[in-house]
MARZATOR-263787 format. One line per 10 residues: number of its first residue (from 0); their letters; for each residue x, z, y of N, C-alpha, C. Coordinates in steps of 0.1 Angstrom, whole numbers, padded with zeros to 4 digits, always signed. Layout:
<nodes>
NUM> a> X,Z,Y,X,Z,Y,X,Z,Y  ... $
</nodes>
This chain:
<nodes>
0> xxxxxxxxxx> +0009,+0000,-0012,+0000,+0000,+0000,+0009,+0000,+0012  +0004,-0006,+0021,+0015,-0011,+0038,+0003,+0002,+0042  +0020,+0004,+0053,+0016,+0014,+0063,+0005,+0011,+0072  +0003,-0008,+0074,-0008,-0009,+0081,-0023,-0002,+0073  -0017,-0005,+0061,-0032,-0004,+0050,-0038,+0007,+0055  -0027,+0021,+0049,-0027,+0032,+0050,-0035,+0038,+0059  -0029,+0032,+0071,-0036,+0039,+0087,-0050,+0034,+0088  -0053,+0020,+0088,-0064,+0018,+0086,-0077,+0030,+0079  -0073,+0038,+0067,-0079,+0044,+0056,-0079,+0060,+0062  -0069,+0061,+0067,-0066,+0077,+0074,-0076,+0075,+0092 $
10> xxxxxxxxxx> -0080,+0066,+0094,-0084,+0061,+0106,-0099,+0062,+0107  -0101,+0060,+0095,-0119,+0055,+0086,-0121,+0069,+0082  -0114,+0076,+0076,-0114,+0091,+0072,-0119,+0101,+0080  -0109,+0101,+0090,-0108,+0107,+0102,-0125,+0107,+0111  -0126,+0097,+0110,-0139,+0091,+0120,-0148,+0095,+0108  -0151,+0095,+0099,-0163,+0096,+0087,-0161,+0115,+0089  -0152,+0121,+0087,-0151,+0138,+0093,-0161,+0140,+0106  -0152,+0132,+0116,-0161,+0139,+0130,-0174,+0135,+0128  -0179,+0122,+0122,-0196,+0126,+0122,-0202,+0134,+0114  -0196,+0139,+0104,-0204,+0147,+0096,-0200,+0159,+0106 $
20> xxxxxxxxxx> -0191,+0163,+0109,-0191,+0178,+0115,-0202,+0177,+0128  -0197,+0164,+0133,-0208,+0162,+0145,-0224,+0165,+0138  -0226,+0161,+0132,-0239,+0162,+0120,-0243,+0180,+0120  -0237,+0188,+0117,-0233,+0201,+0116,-0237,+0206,+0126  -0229,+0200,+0141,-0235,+0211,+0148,-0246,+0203,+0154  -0254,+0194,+0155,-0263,+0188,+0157,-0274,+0197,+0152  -0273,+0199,+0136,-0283,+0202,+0128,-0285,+0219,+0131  -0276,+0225,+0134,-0269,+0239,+0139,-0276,+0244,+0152  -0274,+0235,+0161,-0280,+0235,+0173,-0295,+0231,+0178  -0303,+0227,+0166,-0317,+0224,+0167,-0322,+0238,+0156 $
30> xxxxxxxxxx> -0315,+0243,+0147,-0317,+0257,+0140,-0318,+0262,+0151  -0311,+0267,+0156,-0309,+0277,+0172,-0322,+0277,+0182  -0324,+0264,+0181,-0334,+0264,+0189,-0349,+0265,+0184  -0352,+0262,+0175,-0360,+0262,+0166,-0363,+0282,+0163  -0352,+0288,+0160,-0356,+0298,+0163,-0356,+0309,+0173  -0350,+0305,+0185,-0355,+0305,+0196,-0371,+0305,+0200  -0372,+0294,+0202,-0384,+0283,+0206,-0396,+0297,+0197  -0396,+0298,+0182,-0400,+0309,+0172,-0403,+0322,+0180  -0395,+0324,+0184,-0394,+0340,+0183,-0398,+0344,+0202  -0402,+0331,+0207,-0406,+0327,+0223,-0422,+0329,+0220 $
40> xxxxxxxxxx> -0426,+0324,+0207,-0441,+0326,+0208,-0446,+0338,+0211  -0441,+0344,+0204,-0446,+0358,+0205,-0437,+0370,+0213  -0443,+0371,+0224,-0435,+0380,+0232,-0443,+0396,+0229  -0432,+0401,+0231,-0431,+0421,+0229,-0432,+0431,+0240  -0441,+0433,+0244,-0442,+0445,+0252,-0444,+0458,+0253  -0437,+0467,+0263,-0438,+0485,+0255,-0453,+0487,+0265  -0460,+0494,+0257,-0474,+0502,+0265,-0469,+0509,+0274  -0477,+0510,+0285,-0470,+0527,+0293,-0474,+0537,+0289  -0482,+0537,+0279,-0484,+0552,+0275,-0485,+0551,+0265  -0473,+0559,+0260,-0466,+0561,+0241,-0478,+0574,+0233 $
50> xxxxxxxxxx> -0486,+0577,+0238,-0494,+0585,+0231,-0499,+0580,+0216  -0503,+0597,+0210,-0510,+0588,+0193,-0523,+0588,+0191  -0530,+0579,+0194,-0547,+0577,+0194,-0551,+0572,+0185  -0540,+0569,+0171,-0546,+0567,+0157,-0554,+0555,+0153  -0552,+0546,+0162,-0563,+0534,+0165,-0551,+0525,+0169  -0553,+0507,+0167,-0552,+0497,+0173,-0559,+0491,+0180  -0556,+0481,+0191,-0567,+0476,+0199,-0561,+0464,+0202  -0569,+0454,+0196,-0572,+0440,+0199,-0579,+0437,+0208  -0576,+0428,+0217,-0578,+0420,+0226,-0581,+0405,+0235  -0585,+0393,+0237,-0596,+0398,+0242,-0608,+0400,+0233 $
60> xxxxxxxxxx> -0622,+0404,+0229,-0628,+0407,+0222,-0639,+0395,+0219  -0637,+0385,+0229,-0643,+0374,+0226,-0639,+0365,+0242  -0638,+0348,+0232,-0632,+0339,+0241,-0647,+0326,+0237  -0643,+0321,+0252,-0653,+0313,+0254,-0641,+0298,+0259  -0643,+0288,+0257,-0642,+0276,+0258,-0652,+0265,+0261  -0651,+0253,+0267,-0657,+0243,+0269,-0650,+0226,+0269  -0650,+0225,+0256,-0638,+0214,+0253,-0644,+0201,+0251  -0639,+0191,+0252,-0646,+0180,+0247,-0637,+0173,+0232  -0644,+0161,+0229,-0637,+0158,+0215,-0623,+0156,+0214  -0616,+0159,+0208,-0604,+0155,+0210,-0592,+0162,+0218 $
70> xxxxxxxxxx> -0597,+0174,+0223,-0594,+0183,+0232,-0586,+0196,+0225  -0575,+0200,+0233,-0570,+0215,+0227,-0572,+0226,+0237  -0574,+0238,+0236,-0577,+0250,+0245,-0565,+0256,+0238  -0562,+0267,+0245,-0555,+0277,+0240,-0558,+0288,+0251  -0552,+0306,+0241,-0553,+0316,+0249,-0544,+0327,+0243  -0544,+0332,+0251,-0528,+0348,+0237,-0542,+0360,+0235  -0536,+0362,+0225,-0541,+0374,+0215,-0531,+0386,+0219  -0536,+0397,+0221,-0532,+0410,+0219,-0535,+0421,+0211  -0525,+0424,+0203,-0524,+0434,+0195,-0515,+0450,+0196  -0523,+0454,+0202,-0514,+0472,+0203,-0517,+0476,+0196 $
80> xxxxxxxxxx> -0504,+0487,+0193,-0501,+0498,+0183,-0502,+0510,+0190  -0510,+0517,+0185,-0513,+0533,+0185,-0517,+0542,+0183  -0512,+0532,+0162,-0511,+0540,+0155,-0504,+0555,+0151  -0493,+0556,+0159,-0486,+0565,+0154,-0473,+0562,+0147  -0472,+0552,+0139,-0465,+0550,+0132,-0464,+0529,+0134  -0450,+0525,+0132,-0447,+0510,+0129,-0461,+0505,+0116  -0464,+0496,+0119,-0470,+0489,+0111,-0474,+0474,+0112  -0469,+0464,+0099,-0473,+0450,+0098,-0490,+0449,+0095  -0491,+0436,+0105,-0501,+0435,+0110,-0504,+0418,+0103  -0519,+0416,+0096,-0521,+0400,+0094,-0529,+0393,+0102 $
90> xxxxxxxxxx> -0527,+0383,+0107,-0540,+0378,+0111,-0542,+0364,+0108  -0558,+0361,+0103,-0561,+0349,+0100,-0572,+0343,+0108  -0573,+0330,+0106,-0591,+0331,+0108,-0600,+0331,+0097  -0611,+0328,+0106,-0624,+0330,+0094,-0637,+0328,+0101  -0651,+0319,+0096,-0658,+0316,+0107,-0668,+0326,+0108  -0680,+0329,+0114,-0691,+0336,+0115,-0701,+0329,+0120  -0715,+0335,+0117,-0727,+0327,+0124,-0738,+0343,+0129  -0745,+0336,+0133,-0758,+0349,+0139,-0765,+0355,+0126  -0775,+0359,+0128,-0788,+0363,+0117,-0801,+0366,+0123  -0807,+0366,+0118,-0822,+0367,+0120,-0822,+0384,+0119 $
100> xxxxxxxxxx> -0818,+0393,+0115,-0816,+0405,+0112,-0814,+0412,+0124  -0822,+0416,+0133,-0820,+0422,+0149,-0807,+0433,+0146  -0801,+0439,+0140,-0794,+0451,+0136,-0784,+0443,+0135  -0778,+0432,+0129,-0766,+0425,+0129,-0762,+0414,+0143  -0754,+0416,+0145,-0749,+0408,+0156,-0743,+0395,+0152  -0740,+0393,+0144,-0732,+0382,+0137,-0728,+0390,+0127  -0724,+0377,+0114,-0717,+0379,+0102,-0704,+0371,+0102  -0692,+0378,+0098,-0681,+0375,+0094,-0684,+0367,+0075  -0675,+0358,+0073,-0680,+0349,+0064,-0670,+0350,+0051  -0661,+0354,+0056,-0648,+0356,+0050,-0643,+0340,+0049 $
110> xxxxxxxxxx> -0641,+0336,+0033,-0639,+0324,+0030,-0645,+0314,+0027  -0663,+0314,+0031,-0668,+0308,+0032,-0669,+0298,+0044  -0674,+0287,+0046,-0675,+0284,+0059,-0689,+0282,+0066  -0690,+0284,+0079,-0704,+0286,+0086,-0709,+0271,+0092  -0722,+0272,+0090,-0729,+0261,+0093,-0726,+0251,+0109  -0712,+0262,+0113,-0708,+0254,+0131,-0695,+0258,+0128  -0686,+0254,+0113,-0673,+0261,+0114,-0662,+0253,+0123  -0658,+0268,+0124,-0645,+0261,+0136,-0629,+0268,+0130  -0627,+0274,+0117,-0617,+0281,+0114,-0610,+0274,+0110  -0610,+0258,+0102,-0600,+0250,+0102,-0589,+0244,+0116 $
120> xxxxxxxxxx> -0597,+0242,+0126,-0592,+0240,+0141,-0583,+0253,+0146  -0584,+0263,+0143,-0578,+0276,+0152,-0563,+0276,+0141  -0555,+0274,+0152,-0536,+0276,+0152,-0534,+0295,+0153  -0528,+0301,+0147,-0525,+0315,+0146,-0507,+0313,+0153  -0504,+0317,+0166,-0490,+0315,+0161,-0478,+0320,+0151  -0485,+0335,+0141,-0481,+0340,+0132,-0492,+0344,+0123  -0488,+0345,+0111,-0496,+0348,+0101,-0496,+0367,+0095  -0485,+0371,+0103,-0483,+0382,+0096,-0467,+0389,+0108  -0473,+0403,+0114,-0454,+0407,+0121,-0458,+0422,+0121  -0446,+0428,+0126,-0445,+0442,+0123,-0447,+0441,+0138 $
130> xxxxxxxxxx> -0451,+0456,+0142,-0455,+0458,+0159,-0451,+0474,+0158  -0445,+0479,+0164,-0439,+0495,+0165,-0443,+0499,+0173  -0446,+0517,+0169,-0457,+0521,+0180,-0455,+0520,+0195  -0464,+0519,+0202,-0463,+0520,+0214,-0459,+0504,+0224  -0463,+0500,+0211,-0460,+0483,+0214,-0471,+0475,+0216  -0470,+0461,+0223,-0481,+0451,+0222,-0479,+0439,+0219  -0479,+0433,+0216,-0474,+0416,+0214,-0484,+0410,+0219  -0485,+0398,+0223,-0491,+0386,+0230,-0490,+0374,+0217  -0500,+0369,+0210,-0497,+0358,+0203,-0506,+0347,+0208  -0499,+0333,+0208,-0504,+0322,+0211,-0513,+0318,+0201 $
140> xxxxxxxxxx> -0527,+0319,+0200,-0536,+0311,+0199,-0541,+0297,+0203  -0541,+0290,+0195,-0547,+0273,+0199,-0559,+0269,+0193  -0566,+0260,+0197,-0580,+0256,+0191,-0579,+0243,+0196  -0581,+0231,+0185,-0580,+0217,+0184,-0590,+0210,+0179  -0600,+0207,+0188,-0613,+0198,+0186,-0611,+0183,+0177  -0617,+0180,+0166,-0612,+0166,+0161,-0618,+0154,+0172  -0612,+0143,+0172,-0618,+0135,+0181,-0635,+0132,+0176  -0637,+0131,+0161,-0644,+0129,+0159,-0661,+0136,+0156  -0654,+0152,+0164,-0667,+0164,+0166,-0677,+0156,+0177  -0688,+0164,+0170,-0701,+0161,+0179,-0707,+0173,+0187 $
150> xxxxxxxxxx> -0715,+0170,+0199,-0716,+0182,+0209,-0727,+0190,+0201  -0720,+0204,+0205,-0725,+0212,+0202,-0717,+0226,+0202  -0722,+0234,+0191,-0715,+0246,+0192,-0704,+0249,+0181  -0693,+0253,+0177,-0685,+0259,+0172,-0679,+0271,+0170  -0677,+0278,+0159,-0679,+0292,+0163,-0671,+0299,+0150  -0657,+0305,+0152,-0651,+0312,+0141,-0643,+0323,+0150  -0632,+0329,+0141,-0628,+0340,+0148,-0612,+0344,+0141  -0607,+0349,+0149,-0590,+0354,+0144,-0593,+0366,+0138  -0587,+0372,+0128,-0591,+0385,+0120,-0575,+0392,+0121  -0574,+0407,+0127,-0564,+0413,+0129,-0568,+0420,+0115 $
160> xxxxxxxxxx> -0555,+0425,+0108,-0558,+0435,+0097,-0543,+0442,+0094  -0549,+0452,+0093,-0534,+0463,+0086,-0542,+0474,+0077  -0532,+0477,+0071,-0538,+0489,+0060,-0528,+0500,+0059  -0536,+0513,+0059,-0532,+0526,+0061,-0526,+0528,+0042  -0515,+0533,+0043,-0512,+0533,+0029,-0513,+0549,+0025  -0520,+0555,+0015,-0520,+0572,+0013,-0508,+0578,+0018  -0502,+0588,+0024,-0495,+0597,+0029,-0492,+0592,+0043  -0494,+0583,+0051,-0492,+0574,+0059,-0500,+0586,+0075  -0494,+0596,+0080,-0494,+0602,+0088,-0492,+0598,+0103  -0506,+0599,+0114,-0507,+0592,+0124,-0504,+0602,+0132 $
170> xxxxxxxxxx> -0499,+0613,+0136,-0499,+0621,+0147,-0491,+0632,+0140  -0490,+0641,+0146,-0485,+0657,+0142,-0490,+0668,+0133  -0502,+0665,+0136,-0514,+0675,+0131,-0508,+0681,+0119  -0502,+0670,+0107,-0502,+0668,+0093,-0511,+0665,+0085  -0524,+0660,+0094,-0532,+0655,+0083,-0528,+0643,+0073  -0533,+0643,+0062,-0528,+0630,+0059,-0537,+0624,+0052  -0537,+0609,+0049,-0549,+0601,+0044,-0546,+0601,+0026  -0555,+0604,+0021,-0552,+0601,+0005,-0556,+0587,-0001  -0565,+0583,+0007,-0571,+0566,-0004,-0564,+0559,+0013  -0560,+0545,+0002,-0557,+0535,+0015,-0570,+0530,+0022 $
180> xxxxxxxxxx> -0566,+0528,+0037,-0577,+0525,+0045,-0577,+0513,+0051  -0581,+0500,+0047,-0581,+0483,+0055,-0588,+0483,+0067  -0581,+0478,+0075,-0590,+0478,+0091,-0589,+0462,+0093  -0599,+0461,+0101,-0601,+0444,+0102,-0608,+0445,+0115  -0601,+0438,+0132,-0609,+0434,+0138,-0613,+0421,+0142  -0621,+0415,+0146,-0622,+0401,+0148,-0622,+0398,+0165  -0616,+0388,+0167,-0621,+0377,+0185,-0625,+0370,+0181  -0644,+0370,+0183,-0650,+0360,+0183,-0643,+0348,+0191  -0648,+0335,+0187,-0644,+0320,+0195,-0655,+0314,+0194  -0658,+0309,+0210,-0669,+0302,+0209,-0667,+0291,+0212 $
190> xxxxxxxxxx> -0670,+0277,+0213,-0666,+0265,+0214,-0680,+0257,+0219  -0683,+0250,+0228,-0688,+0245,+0235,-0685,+0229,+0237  -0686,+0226,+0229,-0680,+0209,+0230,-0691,+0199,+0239  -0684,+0193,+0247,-0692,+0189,+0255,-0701,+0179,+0252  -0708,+0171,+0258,-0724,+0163,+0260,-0736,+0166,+0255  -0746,+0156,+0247,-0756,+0164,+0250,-0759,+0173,+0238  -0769,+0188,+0238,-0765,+0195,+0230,-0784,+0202,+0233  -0784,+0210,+0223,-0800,+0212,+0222,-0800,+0227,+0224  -0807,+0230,+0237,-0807,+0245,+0243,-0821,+0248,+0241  -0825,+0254,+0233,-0834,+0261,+0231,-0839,+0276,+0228 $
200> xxxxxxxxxx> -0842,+0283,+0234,-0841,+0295,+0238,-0848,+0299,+0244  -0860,+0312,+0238,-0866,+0322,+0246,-0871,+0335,+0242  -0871,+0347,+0250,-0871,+0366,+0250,-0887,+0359,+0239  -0888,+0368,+0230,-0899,+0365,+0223,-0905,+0383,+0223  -0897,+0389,+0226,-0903,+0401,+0225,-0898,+0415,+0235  -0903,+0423,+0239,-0900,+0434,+0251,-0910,+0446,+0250  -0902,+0459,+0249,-0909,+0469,+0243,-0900,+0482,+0246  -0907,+0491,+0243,-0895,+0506,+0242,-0897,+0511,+0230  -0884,+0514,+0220,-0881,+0517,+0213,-0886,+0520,+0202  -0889,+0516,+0193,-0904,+0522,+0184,-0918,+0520,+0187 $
210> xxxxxxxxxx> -0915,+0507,+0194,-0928,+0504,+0203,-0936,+0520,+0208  -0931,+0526,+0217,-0936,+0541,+0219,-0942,+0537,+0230  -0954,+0541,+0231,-0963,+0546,+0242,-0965,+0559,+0253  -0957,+0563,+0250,-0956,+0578,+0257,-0941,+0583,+0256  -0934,+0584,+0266,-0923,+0591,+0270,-0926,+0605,+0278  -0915,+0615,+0278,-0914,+0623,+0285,-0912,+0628,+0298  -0908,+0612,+0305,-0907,+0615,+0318,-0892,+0616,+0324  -0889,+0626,+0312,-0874,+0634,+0319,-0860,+0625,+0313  -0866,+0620,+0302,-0854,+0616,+0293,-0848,+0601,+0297  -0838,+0596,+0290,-0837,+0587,+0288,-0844,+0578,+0281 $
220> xxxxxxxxxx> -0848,+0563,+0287,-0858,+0555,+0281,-0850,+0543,+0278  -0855,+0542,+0266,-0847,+0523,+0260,-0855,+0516,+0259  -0854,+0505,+0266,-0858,+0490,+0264,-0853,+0482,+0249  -0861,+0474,+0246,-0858,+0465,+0235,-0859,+0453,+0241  -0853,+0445,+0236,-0853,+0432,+0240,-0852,+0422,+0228  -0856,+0413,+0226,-0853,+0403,+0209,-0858,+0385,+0220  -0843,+0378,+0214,-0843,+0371,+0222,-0835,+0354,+0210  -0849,+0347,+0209,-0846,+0338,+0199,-0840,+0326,+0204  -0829,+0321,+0196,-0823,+0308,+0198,-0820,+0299,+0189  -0832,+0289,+0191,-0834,+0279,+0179,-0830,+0263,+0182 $
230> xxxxxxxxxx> -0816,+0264,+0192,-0810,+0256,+0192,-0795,+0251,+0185  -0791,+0241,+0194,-0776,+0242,+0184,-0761,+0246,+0186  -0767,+0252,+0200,-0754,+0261,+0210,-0762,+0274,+0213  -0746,+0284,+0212,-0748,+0295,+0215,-0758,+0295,+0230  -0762,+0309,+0236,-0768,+0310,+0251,-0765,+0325,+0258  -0763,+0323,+0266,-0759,+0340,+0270,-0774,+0343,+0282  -0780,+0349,+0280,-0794,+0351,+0286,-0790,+0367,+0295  -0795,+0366,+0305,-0797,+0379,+0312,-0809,+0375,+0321  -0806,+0390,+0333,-0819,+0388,+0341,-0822,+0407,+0341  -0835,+0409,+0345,-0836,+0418,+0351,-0847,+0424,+0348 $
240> xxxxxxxxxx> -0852,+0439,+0345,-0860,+0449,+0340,-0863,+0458,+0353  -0876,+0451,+0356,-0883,+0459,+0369,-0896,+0469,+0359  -0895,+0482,+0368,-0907,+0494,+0366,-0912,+0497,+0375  -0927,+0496,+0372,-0935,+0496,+0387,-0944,+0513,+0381  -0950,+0517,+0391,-0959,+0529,+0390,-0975,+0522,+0389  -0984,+0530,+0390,-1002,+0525,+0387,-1003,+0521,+0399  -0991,+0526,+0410,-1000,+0516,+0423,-0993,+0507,+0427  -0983,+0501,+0417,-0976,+0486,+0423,-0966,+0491,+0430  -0960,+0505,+0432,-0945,+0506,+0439,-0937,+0503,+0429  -0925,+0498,+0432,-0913,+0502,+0418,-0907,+0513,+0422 $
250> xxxxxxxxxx> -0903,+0513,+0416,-0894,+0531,+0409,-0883,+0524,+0402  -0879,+0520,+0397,-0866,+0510,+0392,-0870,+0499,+0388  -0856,+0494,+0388,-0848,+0479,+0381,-0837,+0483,+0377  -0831,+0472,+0365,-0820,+0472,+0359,-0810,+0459,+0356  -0803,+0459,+0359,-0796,+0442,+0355,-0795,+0444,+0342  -0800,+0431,+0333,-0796,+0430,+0324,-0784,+0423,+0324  -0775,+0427,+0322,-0758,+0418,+0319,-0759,+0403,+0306  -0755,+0397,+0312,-0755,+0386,+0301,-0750,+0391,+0288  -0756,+0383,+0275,-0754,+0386,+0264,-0757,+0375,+0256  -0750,+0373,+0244,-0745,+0361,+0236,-0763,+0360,+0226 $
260> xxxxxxxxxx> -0767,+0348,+0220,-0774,+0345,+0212,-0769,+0335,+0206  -0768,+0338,+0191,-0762,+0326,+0183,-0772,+0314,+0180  -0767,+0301,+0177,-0772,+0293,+0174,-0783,+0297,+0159  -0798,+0293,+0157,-0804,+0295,+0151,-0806,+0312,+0145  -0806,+0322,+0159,-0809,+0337,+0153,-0816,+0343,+0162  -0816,+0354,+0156,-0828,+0362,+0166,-0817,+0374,+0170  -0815,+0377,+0187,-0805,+0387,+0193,-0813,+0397,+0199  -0810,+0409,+0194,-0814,+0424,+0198,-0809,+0426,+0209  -0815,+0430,+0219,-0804,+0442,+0227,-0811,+0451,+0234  -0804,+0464,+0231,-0809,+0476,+0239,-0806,+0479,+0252 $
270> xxxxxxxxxx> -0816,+0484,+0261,-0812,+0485,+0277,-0819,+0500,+0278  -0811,+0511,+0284,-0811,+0520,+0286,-0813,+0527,+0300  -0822,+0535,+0309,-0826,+0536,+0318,-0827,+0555,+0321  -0823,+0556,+0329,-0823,+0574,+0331,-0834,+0573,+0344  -0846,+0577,+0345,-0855,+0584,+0355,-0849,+0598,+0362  -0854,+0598,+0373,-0856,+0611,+0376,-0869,+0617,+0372  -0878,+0615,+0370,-0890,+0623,+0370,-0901,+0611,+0369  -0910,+0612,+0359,-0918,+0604,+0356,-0932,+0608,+0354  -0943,+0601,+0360,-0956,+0609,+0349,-0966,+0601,+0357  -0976,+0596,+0348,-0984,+0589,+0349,-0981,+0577,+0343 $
280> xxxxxxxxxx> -0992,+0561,+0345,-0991,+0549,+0338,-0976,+0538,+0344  -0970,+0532,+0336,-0958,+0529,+0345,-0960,+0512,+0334  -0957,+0503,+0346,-0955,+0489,+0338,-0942,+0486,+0341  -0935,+0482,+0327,-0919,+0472,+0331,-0922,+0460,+0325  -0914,+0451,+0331,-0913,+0438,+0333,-0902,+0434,+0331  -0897,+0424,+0320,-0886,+0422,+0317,-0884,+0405,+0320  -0881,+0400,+0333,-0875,+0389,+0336,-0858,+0383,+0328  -0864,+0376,+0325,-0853,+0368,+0312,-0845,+0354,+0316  -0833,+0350,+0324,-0833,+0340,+0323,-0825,+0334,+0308  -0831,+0321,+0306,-0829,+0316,+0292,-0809,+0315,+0290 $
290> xxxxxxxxxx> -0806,+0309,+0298,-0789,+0311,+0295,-0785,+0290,+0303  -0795,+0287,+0306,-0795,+0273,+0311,-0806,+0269,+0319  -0803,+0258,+0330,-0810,+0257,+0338,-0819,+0266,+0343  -0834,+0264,+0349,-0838,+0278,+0358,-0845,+0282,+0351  -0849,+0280,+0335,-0855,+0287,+0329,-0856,+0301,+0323  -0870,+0310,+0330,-0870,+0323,+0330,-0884,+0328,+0322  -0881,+0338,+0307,-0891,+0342,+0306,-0896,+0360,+0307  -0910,+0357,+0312,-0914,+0376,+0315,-0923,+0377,+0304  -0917,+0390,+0298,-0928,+0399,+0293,-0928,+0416,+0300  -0943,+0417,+0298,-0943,+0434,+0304,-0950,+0440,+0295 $
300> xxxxxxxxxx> -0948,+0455,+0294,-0953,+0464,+0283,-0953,+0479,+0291  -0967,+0478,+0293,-0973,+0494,+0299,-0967,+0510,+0289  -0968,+0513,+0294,-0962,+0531,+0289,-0969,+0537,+0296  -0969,+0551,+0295,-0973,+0567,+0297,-0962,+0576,+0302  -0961,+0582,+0309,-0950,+0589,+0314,-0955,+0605,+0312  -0956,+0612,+0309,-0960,+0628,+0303,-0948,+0637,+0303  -0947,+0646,+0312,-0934,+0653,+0311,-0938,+0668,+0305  -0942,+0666,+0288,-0950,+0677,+0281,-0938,+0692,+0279  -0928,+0690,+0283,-0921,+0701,+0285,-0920,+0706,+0297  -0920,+0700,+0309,-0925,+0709,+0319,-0938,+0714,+0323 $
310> xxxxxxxxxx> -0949,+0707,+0312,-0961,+0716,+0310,-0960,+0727,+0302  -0952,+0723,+0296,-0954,+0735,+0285,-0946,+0746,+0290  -0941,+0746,+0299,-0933,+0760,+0306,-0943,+0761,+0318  -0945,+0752,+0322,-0958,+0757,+0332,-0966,+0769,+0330  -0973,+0762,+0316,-0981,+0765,+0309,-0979,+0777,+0304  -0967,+0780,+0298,-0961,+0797,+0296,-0961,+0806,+0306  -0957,+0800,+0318,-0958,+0806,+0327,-0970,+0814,+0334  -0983,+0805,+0333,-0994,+0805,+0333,-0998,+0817,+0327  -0996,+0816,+0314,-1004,+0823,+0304,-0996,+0840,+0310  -0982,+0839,+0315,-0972,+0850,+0316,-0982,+0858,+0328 $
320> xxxxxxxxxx> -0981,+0852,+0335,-0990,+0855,+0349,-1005,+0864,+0346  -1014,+0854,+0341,-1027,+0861,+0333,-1023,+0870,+0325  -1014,+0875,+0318,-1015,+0884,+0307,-1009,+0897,+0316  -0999,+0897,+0328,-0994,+0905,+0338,-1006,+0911,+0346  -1017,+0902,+0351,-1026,+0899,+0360,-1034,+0912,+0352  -1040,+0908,+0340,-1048,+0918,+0331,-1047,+0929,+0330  -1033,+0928,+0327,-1025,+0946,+0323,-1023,+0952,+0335  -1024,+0945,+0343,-1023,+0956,+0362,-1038,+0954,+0363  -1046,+0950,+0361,-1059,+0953,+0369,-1068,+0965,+0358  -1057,+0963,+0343,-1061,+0972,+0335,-1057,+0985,+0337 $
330> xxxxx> -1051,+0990,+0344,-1042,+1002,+0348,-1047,+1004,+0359  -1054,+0998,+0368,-1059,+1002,+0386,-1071,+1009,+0376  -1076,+0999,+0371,-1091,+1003,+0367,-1093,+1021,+0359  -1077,+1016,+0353,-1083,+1032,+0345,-1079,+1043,+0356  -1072,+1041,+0366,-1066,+1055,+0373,-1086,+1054,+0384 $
</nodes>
């Protein structure tokens, strides 16, 4: 072999080295970044208050969107620790739908899917991390509409979960837990996909509690509310609870706060009202708007206001009075 040969081959060598090393740190330097980039999704924050309240708290507790086809939303999840103790934490999704059942607010589905599922679409940016007490983490949530969804509603949820393992001691006390305990919270997601979509919705019913006819006057009084939605998007319905007296003055009102109704269910909600002093016939009026355009419906339901405990001490008092009254005019009489 000539020296020319040689060098040629040492020359070819040489250059086939630098790209593969170049290859190396190439490949090296997108590792780096890649875990970088990783460990960027999820940012770590200390609570300012390291106390042990034995509880975690998820956050926000429900998200609302309005996406069209083909569209992504996104929002961060929050998960604090304060538990007491470090603990890995899962989260998945999973969808839910309403019920006809005034007592349930929605059902979690597990691994089934719901008749508006949206759990295939929702991005978790982890499936599973450790969080140490007194911590929070921020995780990136995404939600990705197919181009080929149609308007209407969508509707699943992120599921936080950790499990208490027996001896697993949350504070000082030394209490300690003997059976493991699974905790699961969910962030509803509601999804709104845009055009046209079927809003149908209206209060079908308004009443106090046990359909009661007679209150005390003094107490606290609850409203019922049952509020049907036989369309194919959620509705958030509020509005307002006026109480008039027998001669047409009011004596209160109350905001109703908006509140969610699922597609195809029937939604409860209790409204709660403190009087000062009540007694005689009283009408409330529960003005409803539907959750879209200006549509508003009223129902009213008459009551009794009787404040039978301040009769009934009256009334003791009464009797205390006459029986005093007797026994002194019984004593003049005999002297």
């Amino acid at each position: 072999m000539t020296n020319s040969a040689f060098s040629k081959i040492m020359f070819q060598a040489i250059k086939d080295l630098s790209k593969f090393f170049a290859l190396i740190i190439v490949v090296g330097l997108a590792h780096s970044l890649y875990i970088v980039n990783a460990k960027a999704e999820v940012v770590v924050e200390k609570l300012p208050d390291n106390k042990v309240f034995n509880d975690f708290v998820v956050g926000p507790g429900k998200i609302e969107m309005e996406l069209s086809a083909g569209q992504s939303g996104t929002f961060d999840l929050l998960v604090s620790n304060r538990l007491g103790t470090d603990k890995t934490f899962q989260l998945s999704s999973e969808d839910f739908t309403g019920s006809d059942d005034p007592s349930q607010t929605v059902i979690l589905l597990g691994s089934d899917r719901g008749p508006y599922s949206l759990q295939d679409f929702i991005k978790v940016g982890t499936s599973s991390l450790g969080i140490d007490h007194g911590s929070r983490v921020r995780i990136p949530v995404s939600v990705s509409i197919p181009k080929n969804a149609e308007p209407g509603g969508l509707y699943g949820s992120v599921i936080v979960s950790t499990m208490s393992k027996a001896g697993d001691t949350g504070d000082n006390t030394g209490v300690v837990s003997t059976n493991p305990i699974f905790t699961r919270i969910a962030v509803l997601i509601f999804i709104k996909i845009k055009g046209e979509v079927k809003e149908d919705g209206k209060l079908v019913d308004f009443s106090l509690t046990q359909n009661k006819k007679i209150v005390s006057g003094t107490d606290n009084i609850i409203f019922n509310l049952f509020f049907k939605n036989d369309g194919n998007i959620h509705l958030n319905p509020k509005g307002t609870i006026v109480i008039e007296n027998m001669l047409g003055s009011t004596v209160g009102s109350i905001d109703v706060e908006p509140w969610y109704a699922m597609p195809k269910s029937l939604r409860f909600r209790e409204v709660s009202w403190k009087p000062k002093f009540l007694f005689g016939k009283y009408t409330a009026t529960a003005s409803i708007m539907r959750g879209y355009g200006e549509l508003k419906d009223e129902i009213s339901y008459t009551f009794w206001a009787i404040p039978w405990k301040l009769f009934l001490i009256v009334l003791v008092l009464v009797i205390a009075v006459v029986i005093f009254v007797r026994k002194s005019y019984r004593k003049i009489a005999h002297k």
